[in-house]
N, C-alpha and C positions, 0 to 999 in steps of 0.2 A: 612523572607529570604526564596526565595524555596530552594526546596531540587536540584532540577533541572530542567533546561529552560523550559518556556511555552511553546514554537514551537515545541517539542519533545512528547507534551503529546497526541497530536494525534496518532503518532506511537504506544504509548504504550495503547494506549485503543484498538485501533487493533491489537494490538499482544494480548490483553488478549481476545480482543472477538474471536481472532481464537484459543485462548488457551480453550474454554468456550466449542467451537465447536468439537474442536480436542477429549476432557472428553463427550460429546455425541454424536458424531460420531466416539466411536471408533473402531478398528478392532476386530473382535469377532476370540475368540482363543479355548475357551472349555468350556464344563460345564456355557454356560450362561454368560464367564467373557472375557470382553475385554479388549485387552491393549488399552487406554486411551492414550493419545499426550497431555494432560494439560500442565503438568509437561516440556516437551519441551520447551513451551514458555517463562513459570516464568523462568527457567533457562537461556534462551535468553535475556529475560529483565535484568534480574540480570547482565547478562555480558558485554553488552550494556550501558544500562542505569543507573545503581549501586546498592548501596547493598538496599536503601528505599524504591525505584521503585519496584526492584526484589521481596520484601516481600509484596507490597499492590497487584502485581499479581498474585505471588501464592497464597495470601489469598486468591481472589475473585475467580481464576479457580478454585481451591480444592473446595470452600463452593459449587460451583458448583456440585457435587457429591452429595453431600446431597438430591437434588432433582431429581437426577437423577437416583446413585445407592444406595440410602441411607445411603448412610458411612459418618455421620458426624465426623466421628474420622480418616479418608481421612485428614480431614482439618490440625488436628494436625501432622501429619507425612509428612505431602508434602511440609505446612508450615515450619514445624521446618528444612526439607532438605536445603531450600531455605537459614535460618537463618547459619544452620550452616556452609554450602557450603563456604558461602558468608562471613559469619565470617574469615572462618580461610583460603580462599581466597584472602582476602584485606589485612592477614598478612603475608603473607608469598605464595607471587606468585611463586615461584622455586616449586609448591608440582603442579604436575599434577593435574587439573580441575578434572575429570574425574575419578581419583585415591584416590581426596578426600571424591568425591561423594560416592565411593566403602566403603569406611571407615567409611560414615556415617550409609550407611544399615546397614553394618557387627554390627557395636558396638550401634545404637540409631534406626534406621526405624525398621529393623528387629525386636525386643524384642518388640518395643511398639505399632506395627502391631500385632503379634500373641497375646499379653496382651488383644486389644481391639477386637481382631475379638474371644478370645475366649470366657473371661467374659462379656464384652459388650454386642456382637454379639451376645454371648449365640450361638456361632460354635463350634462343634466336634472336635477335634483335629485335624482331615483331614484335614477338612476344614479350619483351621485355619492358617496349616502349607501351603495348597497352598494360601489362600490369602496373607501369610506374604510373600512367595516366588516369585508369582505372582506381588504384587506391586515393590519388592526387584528388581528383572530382568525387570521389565518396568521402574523405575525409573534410575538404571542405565544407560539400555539402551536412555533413551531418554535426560540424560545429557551427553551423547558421541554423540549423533546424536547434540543437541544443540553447542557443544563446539567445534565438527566441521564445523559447518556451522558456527557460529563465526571467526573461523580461516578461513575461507574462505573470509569473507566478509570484515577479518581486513588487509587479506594480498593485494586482490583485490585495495583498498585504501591506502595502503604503512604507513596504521597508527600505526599499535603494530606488535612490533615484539613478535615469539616464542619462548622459547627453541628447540631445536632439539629433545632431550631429548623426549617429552611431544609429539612433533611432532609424531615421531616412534610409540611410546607407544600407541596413539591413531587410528594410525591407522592398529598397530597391533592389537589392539583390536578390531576394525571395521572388520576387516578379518578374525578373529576367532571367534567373536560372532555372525555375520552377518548367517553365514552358518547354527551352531548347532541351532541359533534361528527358523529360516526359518523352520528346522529340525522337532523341535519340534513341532511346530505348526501347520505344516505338519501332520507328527503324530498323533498329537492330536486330529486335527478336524476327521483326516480319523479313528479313534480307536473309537470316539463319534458316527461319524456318522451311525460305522457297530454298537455298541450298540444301539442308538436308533433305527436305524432298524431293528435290532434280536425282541426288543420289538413289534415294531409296525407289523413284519410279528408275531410273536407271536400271539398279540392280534387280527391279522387278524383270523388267523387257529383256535385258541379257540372261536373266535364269529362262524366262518362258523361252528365247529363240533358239537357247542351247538345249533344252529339254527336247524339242520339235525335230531338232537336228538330230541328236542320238537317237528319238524311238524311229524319226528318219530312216536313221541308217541300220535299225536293229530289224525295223520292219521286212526290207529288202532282203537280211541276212534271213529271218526266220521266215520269208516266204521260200527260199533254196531250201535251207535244210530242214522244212516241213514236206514239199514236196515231194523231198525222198526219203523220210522216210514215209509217207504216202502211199510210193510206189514199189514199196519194200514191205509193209503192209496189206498191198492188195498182191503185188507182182512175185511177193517171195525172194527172189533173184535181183539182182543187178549186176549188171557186168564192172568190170575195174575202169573199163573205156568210161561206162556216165560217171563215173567218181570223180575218174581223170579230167574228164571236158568240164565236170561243173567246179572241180576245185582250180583248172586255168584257166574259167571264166571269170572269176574276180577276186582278185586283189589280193584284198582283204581276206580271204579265204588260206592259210598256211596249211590244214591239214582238213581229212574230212572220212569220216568211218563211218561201219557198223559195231554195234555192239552188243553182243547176247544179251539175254537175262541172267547171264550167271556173271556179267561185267566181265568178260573175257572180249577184247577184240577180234573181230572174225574177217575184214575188210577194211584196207584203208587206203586212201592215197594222198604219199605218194605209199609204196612199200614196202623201203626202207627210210629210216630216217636220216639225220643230217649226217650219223655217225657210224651210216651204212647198215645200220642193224635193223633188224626185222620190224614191223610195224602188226605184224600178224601174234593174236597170243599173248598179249600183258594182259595183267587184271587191273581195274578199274573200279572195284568193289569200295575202295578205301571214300570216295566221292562224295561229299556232302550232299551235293544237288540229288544225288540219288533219291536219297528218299521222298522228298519234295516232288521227283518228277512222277515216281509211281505215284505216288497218292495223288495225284493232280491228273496224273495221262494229260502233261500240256507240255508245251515247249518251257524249256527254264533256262535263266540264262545263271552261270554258272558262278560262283567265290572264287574269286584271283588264287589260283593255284599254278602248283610248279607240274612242268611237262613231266611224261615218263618217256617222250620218244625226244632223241638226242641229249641236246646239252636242257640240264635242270633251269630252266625260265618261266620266270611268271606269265601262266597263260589265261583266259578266259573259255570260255566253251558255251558253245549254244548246242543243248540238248534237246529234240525232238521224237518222241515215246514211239515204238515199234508196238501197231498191237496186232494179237491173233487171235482173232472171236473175241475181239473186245476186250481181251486180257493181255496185260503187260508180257511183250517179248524180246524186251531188248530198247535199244535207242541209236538215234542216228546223232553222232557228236561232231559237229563244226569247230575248228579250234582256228580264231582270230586271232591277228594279230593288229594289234592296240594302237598302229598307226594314221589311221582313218581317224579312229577315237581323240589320239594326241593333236591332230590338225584342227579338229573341232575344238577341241577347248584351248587351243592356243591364238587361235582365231579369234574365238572370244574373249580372249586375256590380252588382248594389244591396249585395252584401255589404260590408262595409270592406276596401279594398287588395285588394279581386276583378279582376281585368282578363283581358279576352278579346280576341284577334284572329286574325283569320280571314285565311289567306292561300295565295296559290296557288302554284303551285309553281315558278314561278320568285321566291318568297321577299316577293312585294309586297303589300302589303295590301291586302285588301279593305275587311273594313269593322273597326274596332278600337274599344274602350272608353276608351284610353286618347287623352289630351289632347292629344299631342304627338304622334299617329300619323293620316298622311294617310293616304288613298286612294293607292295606287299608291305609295306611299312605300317603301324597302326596309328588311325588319326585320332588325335586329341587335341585340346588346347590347354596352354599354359592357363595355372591357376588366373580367374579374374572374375567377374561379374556378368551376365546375361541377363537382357530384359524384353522380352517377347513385346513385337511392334505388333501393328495391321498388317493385316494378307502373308501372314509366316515369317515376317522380317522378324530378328532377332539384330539386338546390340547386343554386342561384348566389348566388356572395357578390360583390359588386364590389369592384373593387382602388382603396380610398380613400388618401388620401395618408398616408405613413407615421407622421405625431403622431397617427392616431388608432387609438382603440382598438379590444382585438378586439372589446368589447362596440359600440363602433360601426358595426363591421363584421356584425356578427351581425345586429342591425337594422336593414341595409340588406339582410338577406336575401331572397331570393325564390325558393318554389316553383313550382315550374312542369311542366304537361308538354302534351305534342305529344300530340293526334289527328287522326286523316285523316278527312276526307271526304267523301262521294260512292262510286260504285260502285267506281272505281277509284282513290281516293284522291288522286284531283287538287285539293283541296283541304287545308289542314292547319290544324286550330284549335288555340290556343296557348293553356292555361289559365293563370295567374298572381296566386298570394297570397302578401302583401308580408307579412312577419311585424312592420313597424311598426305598421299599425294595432294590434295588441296587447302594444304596448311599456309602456304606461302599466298596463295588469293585470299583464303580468309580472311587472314592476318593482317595482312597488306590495306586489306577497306576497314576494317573493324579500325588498326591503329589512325589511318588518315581523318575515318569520323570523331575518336578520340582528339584526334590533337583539334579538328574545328572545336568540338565543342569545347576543350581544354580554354584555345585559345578566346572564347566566347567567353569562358568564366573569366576570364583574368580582363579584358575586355570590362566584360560587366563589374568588376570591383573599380579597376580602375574609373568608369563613369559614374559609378555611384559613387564613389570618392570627391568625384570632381563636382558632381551635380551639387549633394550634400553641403561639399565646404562653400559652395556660388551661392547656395541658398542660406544659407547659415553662418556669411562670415558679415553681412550686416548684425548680426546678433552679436556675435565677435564683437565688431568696431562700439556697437550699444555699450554694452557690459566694459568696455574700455572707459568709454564717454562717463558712466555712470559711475565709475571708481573717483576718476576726475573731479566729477560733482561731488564727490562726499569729503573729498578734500577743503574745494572752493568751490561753492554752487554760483558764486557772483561771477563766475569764467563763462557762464550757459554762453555769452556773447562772441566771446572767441572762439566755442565751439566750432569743429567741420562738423557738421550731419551726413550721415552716410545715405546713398541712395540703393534701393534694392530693384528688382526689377519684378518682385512681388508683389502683388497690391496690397495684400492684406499685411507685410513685412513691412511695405513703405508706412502703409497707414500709421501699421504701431509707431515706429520712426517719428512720426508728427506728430505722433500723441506724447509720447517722451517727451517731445521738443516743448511741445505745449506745455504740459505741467510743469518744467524745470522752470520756463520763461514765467509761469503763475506764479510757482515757488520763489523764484527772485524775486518777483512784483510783493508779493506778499512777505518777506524776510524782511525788505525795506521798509514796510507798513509797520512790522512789530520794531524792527531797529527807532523808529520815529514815536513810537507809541511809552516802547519803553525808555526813552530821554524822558518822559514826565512818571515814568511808573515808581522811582527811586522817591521821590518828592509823595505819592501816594501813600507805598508803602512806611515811611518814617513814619507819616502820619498815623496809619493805620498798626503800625507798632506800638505806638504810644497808647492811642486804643484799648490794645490787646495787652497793654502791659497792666493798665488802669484796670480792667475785666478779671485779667489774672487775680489782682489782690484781693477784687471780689469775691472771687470763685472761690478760694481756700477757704475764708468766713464763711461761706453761704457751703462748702463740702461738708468741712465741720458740723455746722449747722444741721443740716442732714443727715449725717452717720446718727448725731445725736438723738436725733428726733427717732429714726429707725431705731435705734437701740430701746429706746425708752418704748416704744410703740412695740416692738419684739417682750419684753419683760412685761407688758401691762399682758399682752395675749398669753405670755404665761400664768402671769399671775389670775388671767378669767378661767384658762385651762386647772389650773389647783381648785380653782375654788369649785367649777363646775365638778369634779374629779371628789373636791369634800364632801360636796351638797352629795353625788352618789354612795360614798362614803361612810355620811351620817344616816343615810338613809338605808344603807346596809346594816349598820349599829343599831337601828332603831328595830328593825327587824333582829336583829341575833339579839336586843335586850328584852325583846317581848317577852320570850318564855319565861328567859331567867326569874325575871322580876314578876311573871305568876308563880311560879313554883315558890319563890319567897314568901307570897303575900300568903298562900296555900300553908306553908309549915307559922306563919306569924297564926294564922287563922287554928290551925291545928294546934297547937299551944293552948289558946283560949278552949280549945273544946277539950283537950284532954284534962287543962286541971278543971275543966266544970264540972269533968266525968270522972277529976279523981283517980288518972291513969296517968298524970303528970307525977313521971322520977326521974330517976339519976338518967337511969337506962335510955329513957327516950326520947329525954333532954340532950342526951348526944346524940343522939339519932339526929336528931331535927339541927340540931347545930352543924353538925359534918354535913348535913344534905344544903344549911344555906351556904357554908361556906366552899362546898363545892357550886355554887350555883354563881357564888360572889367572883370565885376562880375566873369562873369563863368569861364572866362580864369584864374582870379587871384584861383575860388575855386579848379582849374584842380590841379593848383601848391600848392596848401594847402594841397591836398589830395595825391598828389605825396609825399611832405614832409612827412607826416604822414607816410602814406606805409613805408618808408625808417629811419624812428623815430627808434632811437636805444633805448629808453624805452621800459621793458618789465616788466612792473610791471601788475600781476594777476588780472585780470576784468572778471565779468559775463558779457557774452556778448550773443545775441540770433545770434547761428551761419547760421538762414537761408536768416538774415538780412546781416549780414560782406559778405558772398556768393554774396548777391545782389549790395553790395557798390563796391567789385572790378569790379563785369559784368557791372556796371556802367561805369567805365573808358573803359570797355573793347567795352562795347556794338557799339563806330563808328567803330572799326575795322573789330568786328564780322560782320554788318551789310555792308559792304563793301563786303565780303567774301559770304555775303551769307550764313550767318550761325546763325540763331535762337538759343534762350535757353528758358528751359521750367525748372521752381520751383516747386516742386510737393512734398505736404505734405502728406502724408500717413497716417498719421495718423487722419484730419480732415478730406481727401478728398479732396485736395486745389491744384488747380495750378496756377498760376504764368507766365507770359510770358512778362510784364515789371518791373522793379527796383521798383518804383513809390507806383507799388500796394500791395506788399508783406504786409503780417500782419504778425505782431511779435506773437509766441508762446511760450511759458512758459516751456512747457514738452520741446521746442529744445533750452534751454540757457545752457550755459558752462563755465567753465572757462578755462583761460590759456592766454598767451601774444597772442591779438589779433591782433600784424599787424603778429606774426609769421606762425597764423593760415592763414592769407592772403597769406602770400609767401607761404603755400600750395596749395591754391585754385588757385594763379598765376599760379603755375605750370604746375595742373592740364590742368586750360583752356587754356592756350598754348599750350601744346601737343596736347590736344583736334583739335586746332586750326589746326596745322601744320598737324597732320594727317589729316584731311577730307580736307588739302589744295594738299598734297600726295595723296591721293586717286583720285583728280582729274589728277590730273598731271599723273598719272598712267595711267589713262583708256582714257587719249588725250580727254576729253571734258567737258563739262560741267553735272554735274548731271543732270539730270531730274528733279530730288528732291532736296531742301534745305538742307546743313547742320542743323547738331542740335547738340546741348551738354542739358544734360536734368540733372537736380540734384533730386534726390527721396531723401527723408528726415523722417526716421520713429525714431518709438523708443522702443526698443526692450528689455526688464529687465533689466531696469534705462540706457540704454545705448542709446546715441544716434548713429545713424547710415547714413549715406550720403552715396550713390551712386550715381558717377559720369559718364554718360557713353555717348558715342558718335558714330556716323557712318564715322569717318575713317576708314585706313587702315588695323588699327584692330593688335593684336601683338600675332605670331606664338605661338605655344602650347611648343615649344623647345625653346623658349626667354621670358618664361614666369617667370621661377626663375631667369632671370639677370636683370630683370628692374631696380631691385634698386639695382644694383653693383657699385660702383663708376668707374665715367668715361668713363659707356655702357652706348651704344645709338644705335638707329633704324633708327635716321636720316641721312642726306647726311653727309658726311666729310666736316667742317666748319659750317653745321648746328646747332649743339648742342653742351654741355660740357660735357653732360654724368653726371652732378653732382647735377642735381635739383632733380630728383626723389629718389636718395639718402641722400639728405637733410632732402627733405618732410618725409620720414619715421622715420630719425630721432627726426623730430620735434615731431610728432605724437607721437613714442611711448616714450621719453626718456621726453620729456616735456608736453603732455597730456596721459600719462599711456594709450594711446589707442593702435590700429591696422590697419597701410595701407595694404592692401593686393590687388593683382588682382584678380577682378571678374570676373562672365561667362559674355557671352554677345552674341548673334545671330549674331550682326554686327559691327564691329567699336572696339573699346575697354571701359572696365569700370574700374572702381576702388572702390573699398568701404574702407570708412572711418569711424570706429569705436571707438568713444569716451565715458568715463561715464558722463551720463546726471547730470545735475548742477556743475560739473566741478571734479576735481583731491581735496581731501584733506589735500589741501597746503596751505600756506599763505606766503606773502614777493613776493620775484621776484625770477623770476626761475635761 
């Protein structure tokens, strides 16, 4: 058994796929969370379609979540909305839609939202409390938007009525939540968006003042060890003393050489290294920056490498080109140490979730803020998302495992962006703010505006509850009063009448009050009326009894008279039907009776001439008694037509058609007027009696000379109009009359169209043709009762239908009978 009709189930799979769409496309409100439209739907289907449908929708929207914002536990609370809605819905329709919904967050969504978004979700309490809020104010909201576009759609179709009640209520709530909603979420996104941008100009102004600071301090370093090599380039020489003085003049400076063109050291200080060993004499070839600096002849600053003098530590190098006649001879190499560098970016990483690292370009670190980043380490990030902002900021969200939330996701955010440098941007400093450190401020105002506005929706139901039932319980007391009255309306006196504080509510009140007091007044009026109405009516039964005895005599009287009146129009209809009849006989006995007088005549002339014998005395005798033949079958076939037998025969009516045009055919042919048999159904016509073929699909039943006296009718009219149409237009046609019969057969029915070029009959005389005793002919011509007949024969004794047809010229008729006959048997 379904649960509900197949032809419905397309609606409902496009209501969930827009329910599917609504949970991922939905409107973004704060912190990363959208209100969702799923939940609309299921609740639309539910109201719609009922309680089975309702729950197979909101499963499959809600599971939708799962993939989308990872809330499998989405499925449980949006589910169970639907279960319980719907439950206690279907028992008790008098509880506001809407009202029930509110009662389910308050007491069941609410508690098992923050349950699962705290220990499932593994969410902060913040967090937990705006998602439980968050779903709570979208849920309800979107079974108020559902319950009114139901109510829309059921009033539009006159199908469910409301309470008034439920009416108010909802849409007081639509007007009070509509606004603080808007509100909020106004608010909202505008509070987010100046926070994320506080951040992101933030981490604008700490990338520019730490860029400032490093080319700062690189400036300073490449104006020293440009200088010498400068003066290693014009001077040749340097003694070890200026190596000595300029590498104990700063800091920052651990080591400071020359070095050939063949990357051999040739000068450094100090002279030995930390491990006492020579500083004179390593190669140096191996150097990346090397090539960079030939082909540039510029200072370069060097790829985090490991020393060759003492212990193996990640060092940097600022290289400065030695040249001789403008050609490469070597280079003056500065080797820092990264502690000037660590101050500057740890300086700039006091902020919370600040992180800085500084790296070269083949991607390694040099010196970094963050905990987990060595020297020479290679930076990357963990699998996740980037999406390139204004002015080079870059988001990256990390791809967390799928039970968590987008809101988990969001604060695992991180800004970020790249700058270079150095002169040539052989360096690249990486600025990065975690947007967790300000998870607990976000959190914190986003949940406190949730719960005002929570507390506003609940607020708002509860007054629209209250307004609704202040306004609407005078209705209440009415519909009381009113049940009361249909009891005993003579109580209107004892009545309380209720007062409202409505005008238009009171008014009603006095109007009730009014008519009920009418109502009494006038009950009394008929109570007093009818004490004399019993005395009335006896009398007027007596009357009516008197009338009755009449009426049966005088019914009688009348059937009889109709009877009698019915049998006389038959008996004018036969005779008019004879008079055509004899008039056909008189015509089919002209020949005969020359041909007679012709052979009586020829008799006299042959014995005058003496040619009278045996021989042609039978001649002449077989020629009259063939001639006698015809005449006697004229009157056999007269008799018949007129055979008051009407016992039920399958007859093939395109043949009976052609038995009367037989009789009829010396007059037609006199007149001038052809007929054509035309099967429709083979393709076949017909234009003598003779050659018609009997068809199977056109056989019928019913009294076949009655169906004749229809077809007589027919071609009689036929006749007399195309003999009227001459007489009209004072001459002879040009063209032959015709009467044409079309014979098809149309879903078991047979069908004959009869139609001709007479006179043809007015568009305003078309419903009187078959009136009894209308006629079109001259006064004397007609009785007016044949075509009245014929329809009765047709429909009352072949269950068929005469009707007038169209016709370009003349008039038609079509006659509509069921093929193989009427499911009768005996005589009609």
């Amino acid at each position: 058994m379904e649960f509900f009709p197949m032809k419905k189930v397309p609606v409902i799979v496009a209501l969930i796929a827009v329910g599917l769409a609504g949970n991922y496309f939905g409107y973004p409100a704060f912190i990363n969370a959208d209100y969702l439209f799923g939940s609309f739907f299921s609740m639309l289907v539910l109201q719609v379609f009922g309680f089975i449908p309702g729950i197979i929708a909101a499963f499959i929207i809600s599971a939708g979540t799962f993939f989308t914002a990872y809330h499998p536990y989405s499925l449980l609370v949006l589910v169970g909305e639907v279960v319980v809605v719907g439950w206690l819905y279907s028992r008790n329709k008098g509880f506001a839609f809407v009202f029930m919904d509110t009662l389910y967050w308050l007491i069941i969504g609410m508690p098992v939202g923050y349950l699962c978004s705290r220990f499932s979700l593994d969410l902060d309490s913040s967090l937990s409390f705006i998602f439980m809020f968050k779903q709570a104010i979208n849920g309800i909201c979107n079974a108020l938007m559902a319950r009114l576009l139901f109510m829309f759609l059921q009033v539009r179709g006159r199908d469910y009525m409301f309470p008034l009640r439920e009416v108010i209520f909802n849409f007081l709530a639509l007007f009070m939540l509509i606004p603080s909603f808007v509100i909020f979420t106004y608010e909202s996104r505008r509070d987010f968006n100046q926070f994320d941008r506080g951040i992101r100009q933030a981490l604008l102004g700490e990338s520019r003042q730490t860029v400032n600071s490093l080319n700062l301090w690189l400036h300073e370093k490449i104006i020293k060890v440009n200088s010498l090599a400068w003066r290693k380039t014009h001077y040749k020489e340097v003694s070890q003393d200026n190596l000595d003085a300029i590498r104990e003049s700063d800091f920052d400076l651990s080591m400071i050489g020359f070095i050939d063109k063949n990357a051999m050291s040739t000068a450094f200080s100090p002279v030995v290294d930390d491990l006492g060993a020579s500083t004179i004499g390593l190669d140096f070839s191996d150097r990346q920056y090397l090539v960079e600096l030939k082909r540039t002849l510029q200072p370069q600053l060097s790829e985090v490498v490991l020393s060759k003098f003492g212990e193996p530590d990640p060092i940097v190098v600022l290289a400065a080109p030695v040249l001789a006649d403008g050609i490469y001879d070597g280079y003056v190499a500065g080797i820092f140490n990264i502690i000037q560098i660590r101050q500057i970016l740890t300086l700039a990483a006091s902020d919370d979730g600040l992180d800085l690292t500084l790296i070269d370009k083949n991607g390694l670190v040099i010196v970094s803020t963050h905990q987990t980043l060595s020297i020479m380490a290679p930076f990357a990030r963990s699998a996740g998302e980037q999406q390139a902002l204004a002015d080079g900021l870059v988001q990256w969200t990390p791809d967390l495992p799928r039970l968590n939330s987008l809101y988990e996701r969001w604060w695992n955010t991180v800004y970020f962006i790249e700058s270079e440098v150095g002169n040539h941007g052989e360096w690249t400093l990486i600025v990065e703010q975690s947007v967790a450190p300000y998870r607990m401020e976000l959190t914190g105002m986003y949940a406190n505006q949730l719960e005002i506005v929570f507390v506003i929706l609940i607020l708002t139901m509860i007054f629209a509850r209250l307004i609704s039932r202040n306004i609407l319980g005078s209705f209440g007391q009415l519909h009381d009063i009113s049940i009361q009255l249909q009891h005993d309306v003579t109580s209107v006196d004892q009545v309380v009448w209720p007062k409202s504080m409505v005008s238009e509510v009171d008014y009603l009140i006095g109007t009730v009050k009014d008519i009920a007091t009418l109502l009494v007044s006038k009950i009394r009026e008929v109570i007093s009326v009818n004490e004399n109405l019993e005395t009335r009516i006896a009398k007027r039964t007596r009357q009516l009894a008197e009338l009755n005895s009449n009426l049966e005599t005088q019914v009688k009287e009348e059937v009889e008279r109709r009877h009698k009146q019915e049998q006389f129009l038959v008996q004018q209809a036969k005779l008019a039907a004879m008079g055509e009849m004899l008039g056909a006989i008189a015509h089919q006995w002209r020949q005969p009776l020359n041909t007679l007088g012709l052979c009586v005549q020829n008799i006299k002339d042959a014995y005058r001439f003496g040619e009278l014998d045996q021989g042609y005395l039978d001649a002449t005798v077989d020629q009259s008694m063939a001639q006698i033949a015809q005449m006697s079958k004229t009157i056999d076939d007269f008799r018949d037509f007129f055979r008051k037998d009407k016992n039920i025969t399958r007859f093939d009516a395109m043949a009976v058609v052609g038995e009367v045009l037989s009789l009829f055919s010396p007059q037609l042919r006199v007149h001038d007027i052809r007929f054509v048999l035309s099967c429709l159904t083979h393709q076949r016509s017909f234009d003598r009696v003779e050659d018609i073929v009997l068809c199977p699909e056109k056989e019928m039943e019913g009294s076949k000379n009655e169906f004749k006296h229809v077809i007589l009718n027919l071609i009689s009219n036929a006749k007399d109009a195309i003999c009227e149409r001459r007489g009209v237009e004072g001459k002879l046609f040009s063209e032959s009359g015709y009467i044409i019969f079309d014979f098809s057969t149309v879903e078991k029915e047979i069908v004959i169209t009869v139609r001709d070029n007479g006179v043809g009959i007015s568009a305003q005389l078309r419903d009187r043709v078959f009136e009894p005793y209308f006629t079109t002919k001259k006064p004397g011509c007609g009785t007016g009762i044949g075509m009245y007949l014929a329809k009765i024969i047709i429909e009352e004794h072949f269950h068929g239908k005469l009707t007038v047809g169209e016709s370009e010229q003349g008039a038609a008729f079509v006659i509509t009978v069921p093929a193989g006959g009427i499911e009768t048997q005996g005589k009609l």
